[in-house]
N, C-alpha and C positions, 0 to 999 in steps of 0.2 A: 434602357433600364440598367442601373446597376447591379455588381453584383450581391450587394447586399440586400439589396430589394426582390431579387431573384431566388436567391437563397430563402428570403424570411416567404417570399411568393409559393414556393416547393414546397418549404416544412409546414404550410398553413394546407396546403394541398393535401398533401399526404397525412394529416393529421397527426402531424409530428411525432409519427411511428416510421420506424425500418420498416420500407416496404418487401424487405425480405424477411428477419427473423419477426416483427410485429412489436418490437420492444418500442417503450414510450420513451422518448427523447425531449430533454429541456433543451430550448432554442437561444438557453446563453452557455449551454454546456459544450461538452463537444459530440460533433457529430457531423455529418459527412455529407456534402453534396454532388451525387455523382453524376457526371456525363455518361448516357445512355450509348449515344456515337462519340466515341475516345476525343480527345481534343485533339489529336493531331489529324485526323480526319476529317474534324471540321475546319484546319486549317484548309486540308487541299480543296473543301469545298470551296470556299472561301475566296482562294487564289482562282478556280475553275471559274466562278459564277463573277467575275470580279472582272477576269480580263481573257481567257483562253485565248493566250498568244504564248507561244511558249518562249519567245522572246524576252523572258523578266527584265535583262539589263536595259532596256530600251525604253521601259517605262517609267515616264516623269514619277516626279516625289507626288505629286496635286493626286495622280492615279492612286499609287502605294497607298496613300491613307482612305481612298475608297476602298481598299482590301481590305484595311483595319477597321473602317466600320461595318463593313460585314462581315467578319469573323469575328467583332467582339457582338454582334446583335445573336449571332448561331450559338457562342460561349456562356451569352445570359438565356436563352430562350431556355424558358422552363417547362417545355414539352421536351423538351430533351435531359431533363435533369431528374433524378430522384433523391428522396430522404433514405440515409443508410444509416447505420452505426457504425461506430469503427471499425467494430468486428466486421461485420459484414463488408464495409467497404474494401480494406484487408484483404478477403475470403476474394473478392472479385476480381481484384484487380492480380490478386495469386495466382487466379485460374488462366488470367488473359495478363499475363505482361508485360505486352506489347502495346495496350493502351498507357501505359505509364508513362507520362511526360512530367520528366526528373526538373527540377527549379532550375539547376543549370545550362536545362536548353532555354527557359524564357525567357530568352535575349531580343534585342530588335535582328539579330540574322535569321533567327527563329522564324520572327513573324514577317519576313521580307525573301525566305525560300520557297522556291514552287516542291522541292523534294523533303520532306523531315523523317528523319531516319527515328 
């Protein structure tokens, strides 16, 4: 599933409300699809459930893109995703920082490390 399809799959879910403040949200406007488990988290699931050999350099490229498609199936899974507003998205991601993965870690080193800081 893509992630527009995941996206439009969530905001149809949640009734295209903030499931936290309850404000009504248009789905060409802006507003927010947030990971429930942080995305860096679902990387190390990812890398765990993919290969648990702690050996990373040792494994073929043909492996690596088994990692990619199961990190991107856990990245669209929309049990793991909710409808926010920006405010609210904002407000969450302020409380908990450390789920914040900034656009310049999403590099392919990114998504080819067993450790993401």
């Amino acid at each position: 599933m893509g992630w527009w399809f995941a996206r439009k799959g969530v905001f149809d879910r949640d009734g295209g409300k903030c499931v936290i403040c309850g404000k009504q949200l248009n789905f060409d406007a802006t507003w927010d699809c947030h990971h429930v488990i942080p995305v860096a988290e679902l990387h190390t699931i990812a890398y765990n459930v993919a290969y648990m050999n702690p050996d990373w350099d040792n494994i073929s490229e043909a492996d690596k893109r088994h990692f990619a498609v199961i990190y991107t199936l856990l990245v669209h899974d929309i049990n793991n995703l909710v409808t926010l507003c920006s405010t609210c998205h904002k407000l969450e991601h302020a409380a908990n920082p450390e789920t914040v993965v900034y656009e310049e870690t999403l590099t392919l080193d990114f998504f080819f490390k067993k450790d993401v800081v």
